[in-house]
C-alpha positions as CSV (number, residue, x, y, z in Angstrom):
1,X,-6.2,31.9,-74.9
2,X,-3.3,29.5,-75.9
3,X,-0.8,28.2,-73.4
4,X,1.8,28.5,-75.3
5,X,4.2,30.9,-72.1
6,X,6.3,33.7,-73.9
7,X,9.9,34.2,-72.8
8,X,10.3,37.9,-72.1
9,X,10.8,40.9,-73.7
10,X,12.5,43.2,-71.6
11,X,13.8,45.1,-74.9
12,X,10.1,45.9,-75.6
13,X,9.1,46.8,-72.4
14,X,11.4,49.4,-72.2
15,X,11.2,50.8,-75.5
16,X,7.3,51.1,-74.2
17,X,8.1,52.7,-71.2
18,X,9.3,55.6,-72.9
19,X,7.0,56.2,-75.4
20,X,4.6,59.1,-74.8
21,X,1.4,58.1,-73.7
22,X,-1.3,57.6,-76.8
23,X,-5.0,57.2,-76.7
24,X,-6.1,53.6,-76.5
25,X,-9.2,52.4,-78.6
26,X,-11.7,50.8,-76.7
27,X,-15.1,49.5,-77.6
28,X,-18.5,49.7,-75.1
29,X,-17.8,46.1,-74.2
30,X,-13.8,46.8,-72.9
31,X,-14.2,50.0,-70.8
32,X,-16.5,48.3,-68.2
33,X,-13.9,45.5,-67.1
34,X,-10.8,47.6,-67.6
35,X,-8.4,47.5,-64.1
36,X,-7.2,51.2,-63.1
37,X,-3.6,52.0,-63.5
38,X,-1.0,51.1,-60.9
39,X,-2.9,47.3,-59.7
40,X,-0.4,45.7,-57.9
41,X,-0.3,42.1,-57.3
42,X,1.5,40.5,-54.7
43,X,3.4,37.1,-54.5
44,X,2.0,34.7,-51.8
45,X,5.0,33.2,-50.8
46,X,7.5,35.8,-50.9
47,X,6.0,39.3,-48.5
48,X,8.3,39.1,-46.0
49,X,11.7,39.5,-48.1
50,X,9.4,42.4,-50.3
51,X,10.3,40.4,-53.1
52,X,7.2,39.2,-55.6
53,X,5.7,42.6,-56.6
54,X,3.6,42.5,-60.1
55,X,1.7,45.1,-62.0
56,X,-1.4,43.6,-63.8
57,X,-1.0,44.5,-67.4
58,X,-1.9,43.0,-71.3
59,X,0.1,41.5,-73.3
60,X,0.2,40.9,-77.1
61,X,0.6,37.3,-77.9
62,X,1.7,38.1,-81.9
63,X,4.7,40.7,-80.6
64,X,5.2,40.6,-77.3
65,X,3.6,44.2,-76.8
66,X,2.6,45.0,-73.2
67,X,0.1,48.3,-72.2
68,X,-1.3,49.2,-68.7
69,X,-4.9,48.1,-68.2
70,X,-6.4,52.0,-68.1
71,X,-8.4,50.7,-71.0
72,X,-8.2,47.4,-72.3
73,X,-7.5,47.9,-76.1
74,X,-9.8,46.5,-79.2
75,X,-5.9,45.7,-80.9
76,X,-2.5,45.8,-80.2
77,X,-0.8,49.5,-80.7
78,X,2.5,47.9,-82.0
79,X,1.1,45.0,-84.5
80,X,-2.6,45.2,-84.8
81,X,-3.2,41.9,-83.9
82,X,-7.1,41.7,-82.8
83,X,-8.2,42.0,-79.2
84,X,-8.7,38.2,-79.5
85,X,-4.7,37.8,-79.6
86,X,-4.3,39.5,-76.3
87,X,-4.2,38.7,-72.5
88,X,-3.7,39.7,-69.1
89,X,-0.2,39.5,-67.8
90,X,1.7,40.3,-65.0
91,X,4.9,42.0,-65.5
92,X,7.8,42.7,-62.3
């Protein structure tokens, strides 16, 4: 994974958002590890204001492209980008 930290893309996200639901490819090696929908993560330093909320999700480091971690996908659904090309992010 490279360093390199991606300013957001709230304009994706939402455009994600509400697209209906598609199948994600998987392969035998990606199903096993793949976090079920609606992981929260919470901030250490901020519970008692109930700020710091997170959901765990992927993110495509090509396009920007972020998916829920039902099933971890074999490429990105927006770009195609191998599975190499994406990691685990947590979006507010």
């Amino acid at each position: 994974m490279s360093s390199q930290s991606l300013p957001p893309r709230t304009d994706r996200r939402l455009r994600a958002s509400a697209r209906p639901s598609r199948t994600t490819l998987t392969s035998d090696h990606t199903s096993a590890g793949a976090i079920p929908r609606g992981v929260s993560l919470r901030h250490e330093r901020l519970p008692q204001q109930g700020f710091g909320e997170a959901f765990l999700v992927w993110r495509c480091l090509d396009c920007g492209a972020t998916g829920d971690l039902e099933a971890f996908p074999t490429a990105c659904a927006d770009c195609g980008s191998p599975r190499e090309h994406l990691y685990y992010y947590t979006e507010d």
